[in-house]
C-alpha positions as CSV (number, residue, x, y, z in Angstrom):
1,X,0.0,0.0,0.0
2,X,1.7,3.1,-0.7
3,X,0.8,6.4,1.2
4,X,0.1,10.0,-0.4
5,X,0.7,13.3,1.0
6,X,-2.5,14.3,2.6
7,X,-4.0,16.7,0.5
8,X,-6.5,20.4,1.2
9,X,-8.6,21.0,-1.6
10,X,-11.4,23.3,-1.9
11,X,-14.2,23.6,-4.9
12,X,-13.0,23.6,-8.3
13,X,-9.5,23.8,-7.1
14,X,-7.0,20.9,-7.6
15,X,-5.8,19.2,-4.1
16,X,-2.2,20.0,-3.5
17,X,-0.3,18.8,-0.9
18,X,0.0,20.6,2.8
19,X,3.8,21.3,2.3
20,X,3.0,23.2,-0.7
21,X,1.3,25.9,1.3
22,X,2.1,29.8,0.4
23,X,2.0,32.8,2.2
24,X,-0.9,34.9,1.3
25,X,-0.7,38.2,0.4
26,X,-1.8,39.9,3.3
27,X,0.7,38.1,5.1
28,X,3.6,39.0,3.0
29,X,2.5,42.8,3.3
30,X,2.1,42.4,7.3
31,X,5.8,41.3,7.5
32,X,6.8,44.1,4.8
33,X,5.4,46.7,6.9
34,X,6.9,45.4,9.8
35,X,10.3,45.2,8.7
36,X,9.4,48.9,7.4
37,X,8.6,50.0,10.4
38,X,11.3,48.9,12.5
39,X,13.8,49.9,9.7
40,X,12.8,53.6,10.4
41,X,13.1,53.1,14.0
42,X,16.4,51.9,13.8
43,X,17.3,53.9,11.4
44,X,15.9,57.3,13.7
45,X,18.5,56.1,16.2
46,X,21.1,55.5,14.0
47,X,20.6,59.4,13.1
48,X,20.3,61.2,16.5
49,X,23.0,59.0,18.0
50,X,25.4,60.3,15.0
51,X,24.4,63.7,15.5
52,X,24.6,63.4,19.2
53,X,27.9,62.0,18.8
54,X,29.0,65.0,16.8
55,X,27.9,67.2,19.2
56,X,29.9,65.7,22.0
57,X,32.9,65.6,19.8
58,X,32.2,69.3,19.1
59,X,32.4,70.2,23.2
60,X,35.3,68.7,23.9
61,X,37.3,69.8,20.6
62,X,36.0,73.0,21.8
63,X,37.3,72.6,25.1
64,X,40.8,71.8,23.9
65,X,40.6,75.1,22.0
66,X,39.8,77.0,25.5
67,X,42.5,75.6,26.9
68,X,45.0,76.2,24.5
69,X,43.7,79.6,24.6
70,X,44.4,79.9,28.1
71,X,47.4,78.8,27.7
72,X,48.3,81.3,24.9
73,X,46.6,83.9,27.2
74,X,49.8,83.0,29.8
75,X,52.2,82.7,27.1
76,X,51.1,86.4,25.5
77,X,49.4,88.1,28.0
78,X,46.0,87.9,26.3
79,X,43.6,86.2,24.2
80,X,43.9,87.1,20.2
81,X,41.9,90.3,19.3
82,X,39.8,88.8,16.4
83,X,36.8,87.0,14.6
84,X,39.0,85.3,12.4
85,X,39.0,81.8,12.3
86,X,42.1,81.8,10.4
87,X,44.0,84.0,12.2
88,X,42.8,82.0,15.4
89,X,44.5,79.1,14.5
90,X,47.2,81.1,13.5
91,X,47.5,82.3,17.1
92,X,47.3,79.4,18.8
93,X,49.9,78.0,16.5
94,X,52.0,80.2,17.9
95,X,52.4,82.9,14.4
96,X,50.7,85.9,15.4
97,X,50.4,87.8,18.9
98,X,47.5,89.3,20.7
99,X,47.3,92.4,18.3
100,X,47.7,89.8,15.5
101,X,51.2,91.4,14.6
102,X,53.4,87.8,13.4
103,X,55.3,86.3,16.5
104,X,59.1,86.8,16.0
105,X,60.6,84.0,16.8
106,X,57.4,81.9,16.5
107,X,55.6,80.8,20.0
108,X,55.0,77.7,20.5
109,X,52.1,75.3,19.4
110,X,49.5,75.2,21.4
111,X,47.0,72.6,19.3
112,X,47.8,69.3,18.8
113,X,46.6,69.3,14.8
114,X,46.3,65.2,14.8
115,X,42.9,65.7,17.0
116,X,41.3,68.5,15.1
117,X,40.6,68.4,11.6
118,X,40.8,72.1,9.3
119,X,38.6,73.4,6.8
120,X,41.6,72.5,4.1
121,X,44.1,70.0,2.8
122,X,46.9,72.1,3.4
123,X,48.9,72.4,6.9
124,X,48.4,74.9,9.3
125,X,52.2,75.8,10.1
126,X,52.6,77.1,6.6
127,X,48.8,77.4,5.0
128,X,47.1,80.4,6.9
129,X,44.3,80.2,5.4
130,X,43.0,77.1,7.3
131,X,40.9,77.7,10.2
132,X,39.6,74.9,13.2
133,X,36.6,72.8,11.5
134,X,33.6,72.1,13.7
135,X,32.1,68.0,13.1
136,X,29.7,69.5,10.1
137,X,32.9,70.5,8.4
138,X,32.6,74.2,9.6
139,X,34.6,76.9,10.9
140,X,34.4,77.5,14.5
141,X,33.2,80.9,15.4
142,X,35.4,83.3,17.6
143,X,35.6,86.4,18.9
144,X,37.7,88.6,21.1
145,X,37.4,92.6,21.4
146,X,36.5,93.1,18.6
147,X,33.2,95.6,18.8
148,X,33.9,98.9,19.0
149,X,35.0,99.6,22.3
150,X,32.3,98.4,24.8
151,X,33.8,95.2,24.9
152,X,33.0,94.2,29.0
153,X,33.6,90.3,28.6
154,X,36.4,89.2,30.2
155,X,36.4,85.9,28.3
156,X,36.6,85.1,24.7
157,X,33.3,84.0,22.6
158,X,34.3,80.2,21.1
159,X,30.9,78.3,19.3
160,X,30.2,76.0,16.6
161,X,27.4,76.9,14.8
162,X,25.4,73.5,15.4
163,X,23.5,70.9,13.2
164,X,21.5,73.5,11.1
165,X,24.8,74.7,10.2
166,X,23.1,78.4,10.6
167,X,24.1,81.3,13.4
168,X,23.7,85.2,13.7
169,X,27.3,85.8,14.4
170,X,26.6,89.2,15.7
171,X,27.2,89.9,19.6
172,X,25.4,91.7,22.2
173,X,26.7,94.9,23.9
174,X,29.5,94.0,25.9
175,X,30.9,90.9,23.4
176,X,28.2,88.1,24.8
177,X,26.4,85.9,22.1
178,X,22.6,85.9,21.8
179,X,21.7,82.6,22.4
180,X,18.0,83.3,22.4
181,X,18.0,84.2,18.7
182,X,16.1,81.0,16.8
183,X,19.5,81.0,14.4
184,X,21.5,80.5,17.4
185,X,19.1,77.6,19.3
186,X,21.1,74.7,18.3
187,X,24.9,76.7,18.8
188,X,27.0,75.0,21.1
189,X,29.3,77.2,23.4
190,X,32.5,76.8,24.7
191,X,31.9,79.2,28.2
192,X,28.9,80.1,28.0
């Protein structure tokens, strides 16, 4: 006696046998969705764990900057008197002094370069054009004395402009940043 698979058949339909059985199409959407779904979840947290990750990265570049501009501060006797970015890496490089006037003998280096990336290809010794690059490839924003006399800060303004990659660089009376501007919302401050 020889046995056949068993067999589900319905009217006008030829039996098959039960290991033949297919997914239906509902089914096949159901787990499409699914997958969908959790894709973009994973996805989402892939995304603000990157940018969060920049961020963190931005504060503690930032906070090598601050101290190598204290340390510059001892060295020279004060922070560099610009908005430059250039000329702030320049400074900190240990080419120009306080008044920006070109360090003869050349101070020393304050920054190790191998932790901070630039704006440029070239190197910073010898290009001085380069200036400090923030995570989203830009320049970081600072500022010493340079309004027109009512400067009553006694620190130095050091930011990176953030995610939206958008600021309103001007200062308030005295040389403090407006953080309250909606430009300015997502900026991330060295001292401030």
């Amino acid at each position: 006696m020889t046995c056949l698979p068993r067999t589900r058949g319905s009217v006008g339909r030829p039996a098959r046998p039960l290991s033949w059985q297919a997914f239906t199409l509902i089914e096949l959407l159901t787990v499409i969705t699914i997958i969908g779904i959790l894709s973009g979840i994973v996805i989402g947290v892939g995304r603000h764990a990157a940018e969060s990750g920049k961020v963190a990265r931005a504060q503690v570049e930032m906070a090598s900057i601050s101290t190598a501009l204290e340390s510059y501060k001892r060295q020279c006797g004060d922070y560099p008197r610009t908005a430059s970015a250039p000329q702030l890496l320049q400074a900190l490089m240990g080419k120009l002094g306080p008044t920006l006037t070109p360090l003869n003998p050349s101070g020393r280096v304050l920054l190790d370069m191998a932790l901070f990336t630039t704006d440029g290809a070239g190197d910073p010794l010898t290009d001085s054009s380069l200036s400090l690059a923030d995570p989203w490839g830009n320049p970081y924003r600072y500022a010493f004395k340079v309004t027109g006399g009512g400067w009553t800060n006694s620190s130095f303004v050091l930011y990176s402009i953030g995610p939206d990659e958008q600021a309103d660089q001007n200062l308030a009376p005295g040389g403090y940043p407006h953080r309250e501007l909606p430009l300015n919302l997502d900026n991330i401050y060295a001292n401030f």
